[in-house]
C-alpha positions as CSV (number, residue, x, y, z in Angstrom):
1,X,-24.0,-8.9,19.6
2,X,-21.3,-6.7,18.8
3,X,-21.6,-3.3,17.1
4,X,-20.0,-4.2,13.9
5,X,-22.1,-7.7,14.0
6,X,-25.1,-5.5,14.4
7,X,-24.3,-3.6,11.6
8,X,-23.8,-6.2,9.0
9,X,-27.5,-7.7,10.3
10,X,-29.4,-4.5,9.7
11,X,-27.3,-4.5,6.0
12,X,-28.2,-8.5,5.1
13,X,-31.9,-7.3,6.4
14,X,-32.5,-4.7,4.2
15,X,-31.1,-6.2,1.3
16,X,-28.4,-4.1,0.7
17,X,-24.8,-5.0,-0.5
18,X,-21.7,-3.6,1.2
19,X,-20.6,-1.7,-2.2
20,X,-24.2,0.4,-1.6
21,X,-24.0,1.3,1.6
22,X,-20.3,2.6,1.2
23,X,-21.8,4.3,-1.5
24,X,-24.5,6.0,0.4
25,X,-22.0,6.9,3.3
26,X,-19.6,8.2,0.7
27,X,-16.7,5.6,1.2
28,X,-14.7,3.2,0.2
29,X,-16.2,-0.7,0.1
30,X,-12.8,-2.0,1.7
31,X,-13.5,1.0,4.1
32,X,-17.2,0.1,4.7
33,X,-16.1,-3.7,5.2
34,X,-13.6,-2.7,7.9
35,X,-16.6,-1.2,9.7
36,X,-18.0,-4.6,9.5
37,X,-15.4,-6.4,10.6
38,X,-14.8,-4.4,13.5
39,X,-11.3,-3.6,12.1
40,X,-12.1,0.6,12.4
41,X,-13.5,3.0,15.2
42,X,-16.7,4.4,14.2
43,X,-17.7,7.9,15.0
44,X,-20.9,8.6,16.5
45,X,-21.4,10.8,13.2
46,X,-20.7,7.8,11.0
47,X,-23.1,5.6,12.9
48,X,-25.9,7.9,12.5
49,X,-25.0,8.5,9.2
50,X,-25.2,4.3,9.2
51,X,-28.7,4.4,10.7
52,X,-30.3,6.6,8.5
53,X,-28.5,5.1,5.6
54,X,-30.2,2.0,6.4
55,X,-34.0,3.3,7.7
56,X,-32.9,2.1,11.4
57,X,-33.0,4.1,14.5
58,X,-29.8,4.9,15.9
59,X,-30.6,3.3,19.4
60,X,-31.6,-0.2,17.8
61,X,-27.6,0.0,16.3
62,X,-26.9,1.0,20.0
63,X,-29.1,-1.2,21.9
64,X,-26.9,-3.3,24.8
65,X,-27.8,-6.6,26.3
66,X,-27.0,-7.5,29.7
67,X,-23.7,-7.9,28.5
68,X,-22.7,-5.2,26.7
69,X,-21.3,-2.5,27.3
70,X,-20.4,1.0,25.3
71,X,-17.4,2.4,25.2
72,X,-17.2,6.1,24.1
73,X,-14.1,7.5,23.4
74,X,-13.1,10.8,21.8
75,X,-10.5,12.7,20.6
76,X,-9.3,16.0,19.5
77,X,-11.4,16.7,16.3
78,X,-14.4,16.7,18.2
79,X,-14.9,13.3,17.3
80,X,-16.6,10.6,19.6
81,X,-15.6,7.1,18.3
82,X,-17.4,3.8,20.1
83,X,-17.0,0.6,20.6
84,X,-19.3,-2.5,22.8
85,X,-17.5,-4.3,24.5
86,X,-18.6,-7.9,26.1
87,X,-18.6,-7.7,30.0
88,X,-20.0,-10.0,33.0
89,X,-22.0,-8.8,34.7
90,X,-23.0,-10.1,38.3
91,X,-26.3,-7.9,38.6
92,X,-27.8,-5.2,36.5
93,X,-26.9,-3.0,39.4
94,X,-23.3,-3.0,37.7
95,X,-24.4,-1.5,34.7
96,X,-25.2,1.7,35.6
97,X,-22.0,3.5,36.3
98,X,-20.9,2.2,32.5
99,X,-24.3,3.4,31.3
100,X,-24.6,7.1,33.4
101,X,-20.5,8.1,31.6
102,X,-21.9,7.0,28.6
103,X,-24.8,9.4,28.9
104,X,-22.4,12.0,30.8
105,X,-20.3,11.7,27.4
106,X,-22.8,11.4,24.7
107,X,-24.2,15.2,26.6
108,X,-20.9,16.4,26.5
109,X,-20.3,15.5,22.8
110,X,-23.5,16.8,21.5
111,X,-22.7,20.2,23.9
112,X,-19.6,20.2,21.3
113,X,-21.3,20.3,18.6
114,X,-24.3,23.0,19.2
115,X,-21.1,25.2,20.2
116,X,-19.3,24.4,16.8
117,X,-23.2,24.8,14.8
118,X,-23.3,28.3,17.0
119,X,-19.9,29.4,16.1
120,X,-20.8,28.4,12.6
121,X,-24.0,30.4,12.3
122,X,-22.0,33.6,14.0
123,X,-19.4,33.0,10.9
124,X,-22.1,32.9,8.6
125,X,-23.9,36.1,9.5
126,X,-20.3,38.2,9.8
127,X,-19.6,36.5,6.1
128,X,-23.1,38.1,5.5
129,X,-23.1,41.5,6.3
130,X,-19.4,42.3,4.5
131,X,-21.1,40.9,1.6
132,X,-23.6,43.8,2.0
């Protein structure tokens, strides 16, 4: 199952309409449907932001079958966007370069953001002690 197909089975099993899950992720519908359709990249901010908007864990929307693969990409607003991606596999042997660079990324990304969280929190104390 794709990640977009997952998504719309955790929304139809928790009762909830596309029109309230944009509106708990703070977007459009037509841009929530996209998501669903696979027609958009989703951040791996968006999909937690997905997960906890729908009481799921994060790694049941990420869960891969033997066929499945992840595909992290990001970009230059610290942004990680992913994708699965269907892929034979002879033996689950296969699978663990694709899995170790998607752990070697998903590291690197959160790395990102503690540094942006700790340049933020150095921002907020300077803001701090001029208002003093």
């Amino acid at each position: 199952m794709k990640l977009h197909e997952k998504i719309k089975f955790f929304r139809h099993s928790k009762g909830f309409t596309q029109e309230q899950m944009a509106e708990k992720l703070n977007i459009t519908p037509v841009a929530y449907s996209n998501i669903e359709k696979g027609e958009s990249n989703v951040s791996m901010k968006r999909l937690e932001e997905i997960a906890s908007a729908m009481e799921v864990e994060l790694l049941d929307l990420l869960s891969l079958g033997e066929k499945n693969v992840l595909v992290l990409h990001g970009d230059t607003n610290n942004s990680l966007y992913c994708f699965l991606q269907n892929v034979n596999f002879s033996e689950k042997q296969d699978i663990l370069p694709f899995e170790l660079q998607k752990a070697s990324l998903t590291l690197k990304q959160q790395e990102k953001q503690i540094n942006l969280l700790e340049q933020e929190i150095q921002h907020l104390k300077e803001i701090r002690l001029i208002a003093k």
